[in-house]
C-alpha positions as CSV (number, residue, x, y, z in Angstrom):
1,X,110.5,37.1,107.2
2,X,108.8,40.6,108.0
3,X,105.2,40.8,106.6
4,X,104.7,44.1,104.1
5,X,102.7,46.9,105.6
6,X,100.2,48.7,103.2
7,X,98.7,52.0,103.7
8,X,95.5,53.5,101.6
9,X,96.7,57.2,100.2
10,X,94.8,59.4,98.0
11,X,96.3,59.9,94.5
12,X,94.9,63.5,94.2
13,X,95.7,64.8,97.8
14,X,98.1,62.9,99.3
15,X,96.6,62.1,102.4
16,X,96.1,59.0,104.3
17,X,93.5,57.3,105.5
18,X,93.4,53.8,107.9
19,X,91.5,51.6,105.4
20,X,90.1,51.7,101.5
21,X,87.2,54.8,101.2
22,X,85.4,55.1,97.8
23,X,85.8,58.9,98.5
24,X,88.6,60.9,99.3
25,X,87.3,62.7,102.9
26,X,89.7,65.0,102.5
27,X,89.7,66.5,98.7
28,X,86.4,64.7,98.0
29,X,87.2,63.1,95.0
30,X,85.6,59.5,93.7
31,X,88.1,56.1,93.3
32,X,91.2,57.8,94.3
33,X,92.4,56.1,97.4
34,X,94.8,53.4,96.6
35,X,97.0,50.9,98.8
36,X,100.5,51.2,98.6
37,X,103.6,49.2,100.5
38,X,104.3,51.4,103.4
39,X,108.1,53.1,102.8
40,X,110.7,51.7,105.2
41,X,111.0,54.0,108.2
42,X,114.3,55.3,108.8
43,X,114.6,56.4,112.1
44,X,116.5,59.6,113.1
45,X,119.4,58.1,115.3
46,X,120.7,55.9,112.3
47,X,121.3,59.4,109.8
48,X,124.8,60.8,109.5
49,X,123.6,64.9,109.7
50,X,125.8,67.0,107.5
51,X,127.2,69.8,109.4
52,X,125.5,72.7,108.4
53,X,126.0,76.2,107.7
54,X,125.9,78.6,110.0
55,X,123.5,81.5,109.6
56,X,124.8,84.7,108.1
57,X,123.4,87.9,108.2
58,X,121.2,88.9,105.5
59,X,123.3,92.2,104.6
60,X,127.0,90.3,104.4
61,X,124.9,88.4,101.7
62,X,126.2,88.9,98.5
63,X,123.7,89.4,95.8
64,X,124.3,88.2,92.3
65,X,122.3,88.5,89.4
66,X,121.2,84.9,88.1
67,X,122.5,84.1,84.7
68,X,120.1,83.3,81.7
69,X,119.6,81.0,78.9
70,X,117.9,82.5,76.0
71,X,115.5,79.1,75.0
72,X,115.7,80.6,71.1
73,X,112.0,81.4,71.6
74,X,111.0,85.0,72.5
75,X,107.7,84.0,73.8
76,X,108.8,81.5,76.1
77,X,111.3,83.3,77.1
78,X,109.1,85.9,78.2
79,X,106.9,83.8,80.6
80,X,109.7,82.0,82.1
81,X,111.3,85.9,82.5
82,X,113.9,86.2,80.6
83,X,115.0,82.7,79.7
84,X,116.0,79.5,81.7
85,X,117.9,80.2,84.7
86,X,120.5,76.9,85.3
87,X,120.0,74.9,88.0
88,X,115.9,75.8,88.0
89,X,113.5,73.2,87.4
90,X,110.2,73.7,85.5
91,X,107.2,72.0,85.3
92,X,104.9,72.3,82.0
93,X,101.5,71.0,82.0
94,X,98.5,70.9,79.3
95,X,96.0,68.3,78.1
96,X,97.2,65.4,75.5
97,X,97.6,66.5,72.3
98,X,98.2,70.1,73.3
99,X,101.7,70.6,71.8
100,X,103.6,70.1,75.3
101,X,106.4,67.4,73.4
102,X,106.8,69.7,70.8
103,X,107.3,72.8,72.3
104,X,109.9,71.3,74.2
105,X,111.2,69.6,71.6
106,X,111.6,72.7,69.3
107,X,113.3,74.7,72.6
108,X,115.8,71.6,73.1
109,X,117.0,71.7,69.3
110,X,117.4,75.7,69.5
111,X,119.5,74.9,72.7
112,X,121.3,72.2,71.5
113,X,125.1,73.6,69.8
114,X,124.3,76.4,71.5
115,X,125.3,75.9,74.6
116,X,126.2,71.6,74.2
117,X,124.3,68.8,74.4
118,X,120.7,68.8,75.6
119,X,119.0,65.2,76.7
120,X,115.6,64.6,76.3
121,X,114.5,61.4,78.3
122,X,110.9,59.9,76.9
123,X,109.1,57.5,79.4
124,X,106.1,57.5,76.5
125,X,107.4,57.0,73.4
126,X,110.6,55.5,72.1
127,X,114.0,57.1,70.2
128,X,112.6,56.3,66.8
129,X,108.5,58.0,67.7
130,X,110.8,60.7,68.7
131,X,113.0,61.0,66.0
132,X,109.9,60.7,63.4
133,X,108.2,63.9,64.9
134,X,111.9,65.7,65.1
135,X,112.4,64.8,61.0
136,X,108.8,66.4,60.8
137,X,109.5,69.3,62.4
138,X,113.3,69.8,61.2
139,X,114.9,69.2,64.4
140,X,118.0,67.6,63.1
141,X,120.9,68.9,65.9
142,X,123.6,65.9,66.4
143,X,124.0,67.7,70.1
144,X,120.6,66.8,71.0
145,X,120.4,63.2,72.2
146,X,117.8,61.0,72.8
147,X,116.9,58.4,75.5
148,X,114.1,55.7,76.4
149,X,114.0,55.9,80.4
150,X,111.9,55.7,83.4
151,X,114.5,54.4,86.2
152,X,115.6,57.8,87.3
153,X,118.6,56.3,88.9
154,X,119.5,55.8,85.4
155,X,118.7,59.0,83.7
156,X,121.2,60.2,86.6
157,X,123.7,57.5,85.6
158,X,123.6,58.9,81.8
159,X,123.4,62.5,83.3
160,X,126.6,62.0,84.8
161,X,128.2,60.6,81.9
162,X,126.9,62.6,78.9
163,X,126.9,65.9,80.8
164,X,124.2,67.7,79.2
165,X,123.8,71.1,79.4
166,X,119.7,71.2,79.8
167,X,117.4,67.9,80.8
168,X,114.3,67.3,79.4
169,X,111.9,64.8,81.3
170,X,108.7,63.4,79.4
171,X,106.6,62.8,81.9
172,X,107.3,62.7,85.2
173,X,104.4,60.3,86.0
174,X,105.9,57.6,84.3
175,X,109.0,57.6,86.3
176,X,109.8,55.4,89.1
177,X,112.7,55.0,91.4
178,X,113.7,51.4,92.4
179,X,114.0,51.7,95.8
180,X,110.0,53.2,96.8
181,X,108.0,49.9,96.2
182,X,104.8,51.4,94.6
183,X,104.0,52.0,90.6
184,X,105.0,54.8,88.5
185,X,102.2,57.7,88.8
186,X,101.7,56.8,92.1
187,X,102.0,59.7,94.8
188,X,105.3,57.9,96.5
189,X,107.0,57.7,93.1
190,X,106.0,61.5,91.7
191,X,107.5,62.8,95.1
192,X,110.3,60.6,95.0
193,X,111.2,61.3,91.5
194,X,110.4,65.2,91.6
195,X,113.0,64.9,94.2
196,X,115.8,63.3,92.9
197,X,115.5,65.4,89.7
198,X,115.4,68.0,91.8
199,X,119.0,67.5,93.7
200,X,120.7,66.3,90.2
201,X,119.6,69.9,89.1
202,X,120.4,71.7,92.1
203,X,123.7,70.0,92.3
204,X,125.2,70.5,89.4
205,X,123.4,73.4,87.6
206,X,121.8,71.7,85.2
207,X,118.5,73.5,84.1
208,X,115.4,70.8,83.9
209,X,112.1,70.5,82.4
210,X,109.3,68.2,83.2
211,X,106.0,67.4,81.8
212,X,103.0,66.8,84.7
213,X,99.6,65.2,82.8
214,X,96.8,66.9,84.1
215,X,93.6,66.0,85.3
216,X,90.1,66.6,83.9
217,X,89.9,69.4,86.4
218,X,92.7,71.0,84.6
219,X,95.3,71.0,87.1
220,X,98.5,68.9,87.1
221,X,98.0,65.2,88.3
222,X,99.6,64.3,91.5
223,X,100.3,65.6,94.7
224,X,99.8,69.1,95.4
225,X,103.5,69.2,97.0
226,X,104.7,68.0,93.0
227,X,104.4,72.3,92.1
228,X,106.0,73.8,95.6
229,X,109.2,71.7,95.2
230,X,109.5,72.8,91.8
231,X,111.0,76.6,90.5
232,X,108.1,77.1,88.1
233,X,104.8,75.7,86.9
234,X,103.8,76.5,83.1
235,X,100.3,75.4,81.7
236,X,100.1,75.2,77.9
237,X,96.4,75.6,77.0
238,X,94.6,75.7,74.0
239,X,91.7,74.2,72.0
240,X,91.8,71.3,70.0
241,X,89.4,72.8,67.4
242,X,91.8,76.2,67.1
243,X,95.4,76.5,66.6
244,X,96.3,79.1,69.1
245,X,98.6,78.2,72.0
246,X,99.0,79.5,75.6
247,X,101.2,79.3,78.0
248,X,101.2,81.0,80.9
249,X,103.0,80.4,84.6
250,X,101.5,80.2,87.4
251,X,104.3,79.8,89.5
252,X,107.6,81.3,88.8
253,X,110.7,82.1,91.2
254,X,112.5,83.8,88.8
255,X,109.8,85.8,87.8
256,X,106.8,87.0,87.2
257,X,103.8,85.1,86.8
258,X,101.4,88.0,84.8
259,X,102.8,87.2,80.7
260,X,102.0,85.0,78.6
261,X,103.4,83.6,74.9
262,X,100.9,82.9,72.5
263,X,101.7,80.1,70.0
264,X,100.2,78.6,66.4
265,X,100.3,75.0,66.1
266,X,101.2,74.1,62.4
267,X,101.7,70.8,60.3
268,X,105.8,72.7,60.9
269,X,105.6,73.1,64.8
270,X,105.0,75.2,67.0
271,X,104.7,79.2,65.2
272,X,105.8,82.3,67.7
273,X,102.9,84.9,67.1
274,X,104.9,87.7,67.3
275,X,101.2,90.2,67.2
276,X,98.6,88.6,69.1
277,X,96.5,91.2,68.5
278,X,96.2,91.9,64.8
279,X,96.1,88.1,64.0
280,X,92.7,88.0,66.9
281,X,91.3,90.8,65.0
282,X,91.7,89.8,61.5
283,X,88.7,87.8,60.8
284,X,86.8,90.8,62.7
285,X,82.7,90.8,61.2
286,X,81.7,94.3,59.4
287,X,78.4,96.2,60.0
288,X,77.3,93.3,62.7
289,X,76.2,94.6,66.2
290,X,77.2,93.6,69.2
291,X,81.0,93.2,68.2
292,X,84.0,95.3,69.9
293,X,87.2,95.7,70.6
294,X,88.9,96.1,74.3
295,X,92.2,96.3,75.5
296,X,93.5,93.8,78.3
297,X,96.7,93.7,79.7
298,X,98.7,90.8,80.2
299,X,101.8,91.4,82.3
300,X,103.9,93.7,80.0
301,X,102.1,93.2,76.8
302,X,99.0,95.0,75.8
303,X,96.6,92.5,73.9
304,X,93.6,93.5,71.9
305,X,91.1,91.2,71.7
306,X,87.1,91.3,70.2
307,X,84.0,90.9,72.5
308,X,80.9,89.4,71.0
309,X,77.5,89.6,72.3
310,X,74.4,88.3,70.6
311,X,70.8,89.0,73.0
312,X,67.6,87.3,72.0
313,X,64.2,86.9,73.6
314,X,64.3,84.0,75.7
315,X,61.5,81.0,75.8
316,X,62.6,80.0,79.0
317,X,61.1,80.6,82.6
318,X,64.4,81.6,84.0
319,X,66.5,83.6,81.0
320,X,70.2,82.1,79.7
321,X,73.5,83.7,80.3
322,X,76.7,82.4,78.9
323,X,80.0,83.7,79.4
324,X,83.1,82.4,77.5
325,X,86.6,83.7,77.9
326,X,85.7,85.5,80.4
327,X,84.3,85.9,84.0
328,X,80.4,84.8,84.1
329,X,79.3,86.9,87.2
330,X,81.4,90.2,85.4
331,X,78.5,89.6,83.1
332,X,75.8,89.3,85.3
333,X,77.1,92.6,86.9
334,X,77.0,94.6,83.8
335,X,73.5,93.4,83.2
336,X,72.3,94.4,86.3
337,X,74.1,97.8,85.8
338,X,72.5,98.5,82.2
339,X,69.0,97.2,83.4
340,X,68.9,99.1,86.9
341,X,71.0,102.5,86.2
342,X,70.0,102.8,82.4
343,X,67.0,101.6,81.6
344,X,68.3,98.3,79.3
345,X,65.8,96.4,79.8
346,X,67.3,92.8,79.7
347,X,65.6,90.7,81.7
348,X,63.7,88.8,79.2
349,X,66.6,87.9,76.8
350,X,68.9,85.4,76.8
351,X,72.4,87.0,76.7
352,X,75.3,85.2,75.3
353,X,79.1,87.1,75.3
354,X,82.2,85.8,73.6
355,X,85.8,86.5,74.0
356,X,87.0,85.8,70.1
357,X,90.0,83.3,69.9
358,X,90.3,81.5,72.7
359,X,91.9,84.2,75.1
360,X,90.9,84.5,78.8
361,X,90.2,88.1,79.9
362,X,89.8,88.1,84.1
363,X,90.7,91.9,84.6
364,X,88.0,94.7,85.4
365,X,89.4,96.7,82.3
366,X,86.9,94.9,80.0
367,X,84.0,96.1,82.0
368,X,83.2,98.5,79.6
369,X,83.3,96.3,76.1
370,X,81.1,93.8,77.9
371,X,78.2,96.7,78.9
372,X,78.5,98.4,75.2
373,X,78.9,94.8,73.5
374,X,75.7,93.7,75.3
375,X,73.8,96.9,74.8
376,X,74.5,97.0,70.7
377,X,73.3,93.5,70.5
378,X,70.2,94.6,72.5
379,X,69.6,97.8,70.2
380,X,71.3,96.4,67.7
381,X,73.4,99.2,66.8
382,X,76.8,98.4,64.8
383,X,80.0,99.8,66.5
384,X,82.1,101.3,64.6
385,X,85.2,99.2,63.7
386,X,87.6,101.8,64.6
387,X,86.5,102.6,68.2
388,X,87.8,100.5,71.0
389,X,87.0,100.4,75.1
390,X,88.9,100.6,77.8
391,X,87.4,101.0,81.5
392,X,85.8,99.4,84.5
393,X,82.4,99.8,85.4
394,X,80.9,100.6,88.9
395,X,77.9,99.3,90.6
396,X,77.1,103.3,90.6
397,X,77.2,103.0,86.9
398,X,80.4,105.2,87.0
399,X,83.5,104.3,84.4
400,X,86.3,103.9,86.8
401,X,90.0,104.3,86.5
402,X,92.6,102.1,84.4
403,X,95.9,100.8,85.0
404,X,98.7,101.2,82.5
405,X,95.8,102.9,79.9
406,X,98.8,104.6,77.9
407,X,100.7,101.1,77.5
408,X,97.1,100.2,75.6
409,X,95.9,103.7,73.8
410,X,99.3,102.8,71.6
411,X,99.1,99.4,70.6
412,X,95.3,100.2,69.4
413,X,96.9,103.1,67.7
414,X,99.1,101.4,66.0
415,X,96.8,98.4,65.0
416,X,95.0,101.4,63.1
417,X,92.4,102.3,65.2
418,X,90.7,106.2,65.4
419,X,88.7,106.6,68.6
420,X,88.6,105.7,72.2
421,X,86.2,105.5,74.6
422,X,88.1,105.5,77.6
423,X,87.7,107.0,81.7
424,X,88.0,110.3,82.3
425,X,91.7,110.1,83.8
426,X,94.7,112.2,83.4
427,X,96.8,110.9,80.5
428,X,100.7,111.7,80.7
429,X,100.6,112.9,77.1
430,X,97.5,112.6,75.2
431,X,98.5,114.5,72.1
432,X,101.2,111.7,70.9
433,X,98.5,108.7,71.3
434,X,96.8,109.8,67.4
435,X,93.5,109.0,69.0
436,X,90.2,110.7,69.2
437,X,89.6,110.1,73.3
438,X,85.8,109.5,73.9
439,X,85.6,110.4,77.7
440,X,83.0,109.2,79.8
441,X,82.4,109.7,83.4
442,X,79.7,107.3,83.5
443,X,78.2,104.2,81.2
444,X,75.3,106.3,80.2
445,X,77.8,108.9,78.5
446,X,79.7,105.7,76.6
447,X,76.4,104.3,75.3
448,X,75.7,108.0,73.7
449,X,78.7,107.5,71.9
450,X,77.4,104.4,70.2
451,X,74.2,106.0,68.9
């Protein structure tokens, strides 16, 4: 009788190591290596290779555009580029409680009838939890089935026999395949299991999502080789204290990765917000300083969002600065800018800035509505509700250039707003925008226009 071989593999890397380490050496994470039976080794004599094909050249190639599956939800539709490509396997991650299962569930019942049957297989809750949240939400298709599974040779079994037109797999770290002799969540069985999901999709065109838990870092649990086998990688975030949803891709091979949806959890479901920007702005303070609107872009979709900045003397040795929603050393920059260039004297004060509602802004656009944010609260001057800014800010203290500033100058026109303060660029058609433009070469020029 052959004695079992064990090997001692991280569950956040992936690598190896010869015997048990408290600490990963690799990704340097705490209580991570486990021992697992070491897989059978198959050597390369006994496989039967497939003949394969021979190489073409890449003009005789024809080129056809990939059909899509409209999901029945504009906004996830938009991240994923258009709608569900068949045969293209997603991943979706996001913390518990987020909405992941719902979301999913709402897409599967606006698919199912549609275009046939869709399958949803839970590894975490049974038909009837499933079936109590779907009366909730009034997902009542009798095309979209149910199933209790984690033997993915099984799901594969009732693949082949109900012939669904979309698979839905909740989660894939509770799925194991018989033959890998480790336990479900383990690094073996993700891999394994990715893998087989991923040639019943491949082979017979059969679109599939699959839920990843995350870890407290935020990124999906698992090996790192879990998101490059898969076509794309959503993350749903949000807060638990706010109803806004997010999802955004960060990997995506049938498109690209720069939109987001934004979603409103309610005691019906998941809610599309259809404008992002009015409902951010509609619980906008009056007459309080240090409040203002920019315009950020993300992907195609201009999204206007409030920056709040309160300054205070500080009691502290070494003086506070808090960034959230946005990037903390973009703030540290703009101090440095308003104290050295213009005579803001800010380094006594604690300095807190806040991107309302949850939203993440990382682009230089916002450089602006952070300097004239901060230096209101400082003065405490009140902005007037109908200006907005748009620009980033150099080291020089110069307002610098702005991508796709038309694209914003309309949607803050439309939202009702009267007056810009934008970069001195060249503006394809100024006249149609219905905006005053506040041009300013420099930051010292924007702060005149707050006084």
């Amino acid at each position: 009788m052959s004695k079992t071989k064990y090997i001692v593999r991280c569950q956040a890397c992936g690598c190896t190591a010869p015997k048990w380490l408290g600490r990963c050496p690799d990704c340097g994470e705490w209580n991570t290596m486990v021992e697992e039976p070491l897989e059978p080794d198959i050597s390369f004599s006994s496989r039967r290779l497939a003949p394969s094909e021979q190489a073409q050249p890449i003009t005789e190639i024809a080129v056809e555009k990939e059909s899509r599956i409209s999901t029945g939800l504009p906004e996830l539709d938009r991240v994923l580029g258009g709608g569900v490509v068949p045969g293209s396997l997603v991943l979706i991650g996001g913390e518990p409680g987020i909405g992941k299962s719902t979301l999913l569930l709402q897409m599967a019942n606006q698919l199912a009838g549609r275009i046939g049957r869709v399958l949803i297989v839970s590894g975490e809750e049974s038909v009837r939890q499933i079936s109590l949240r779907a009366n909730r939400l009034g997902v009542l298709s009798p095309d979209l089935l149910l199933l209790s599974e984690v033997d993915v040779t099984m799901i594969d079994h009732q693949v082949r026999m109900l012939e669904p037109q979309l698979l839905v797999i909740d989660s894939i770290q509770t799925m194991f395949h018989p033959d890998i002799p480790s336990a479900p969540g383990s690094v073996s069985q993700v891999r394994e299991c990715t893998h087989y999901l991923m040639r019943i999709a491949k082979s017979i065109h059969l679109p599939t999502f699959i839920v990843g838990h995350v870890t407290k870092e935020g990124s999906i649990a698992g090996p790192r080789v879990l998101e490059h086998m898969v076509d794309s990688v959503l993350y749903f975030e949000g807060d638990n204290y706010q109803s806004f949803r997010i999802i955004r891709a960060v990997k995506n091979r049938y498109g690209s990765t720069n939109e987001i949806g934004i979603f409103e959890m309610t005691d019906a479901g998941l809610i599309e917000v259809t404008n992002p920007s009015a409902l951010f702005l509609s619980q906008r303070p009056e007459n309080s300083s240090g409040s203002i609107v920019i315009a950020t872009m993300e992907g195609t979709r201009p999204l206007l969002v409030e920056l709040q900045a309160l300054v205070t003397d500080s009691h502290l040795s070494m003086p506070r600065r808090m960034a959230t929603g946005l990037d903390y050393n973009r703030l540290n920059l703009m101090v440095a800018v308003l104290d050295r260039r213009f005579g803001v004297r800010l380094g006594q004060e604690d300095i807190y800035v806040n991107v309302v509602g949850g939203v993440k802004v990382n682009e230089p656009a916002a450089d602006l509505g952070i300097a004239l944010a901060v230096a209101s609260a400082h003065k405490d001057l009140v902005v007037s509700p109908d200006v907005i800014a748009i620009g980033e800010v150099g080291l020089a203290g110069e307002v610098r250039f702005v991508n796709q500033l038309e694209h914003r100058l309309k949607e803050a026109a439309k939202l009702g707003f009267r007056r810009a303060i934008i970069p001195d660029q060249e503006l394809k058609n100024p006249g149609s925008l219905k905006l005053d433009l506040l041009r300013a070469k420099n930051l010292g020029q924007a702060l005149d226009y707050l006084s």
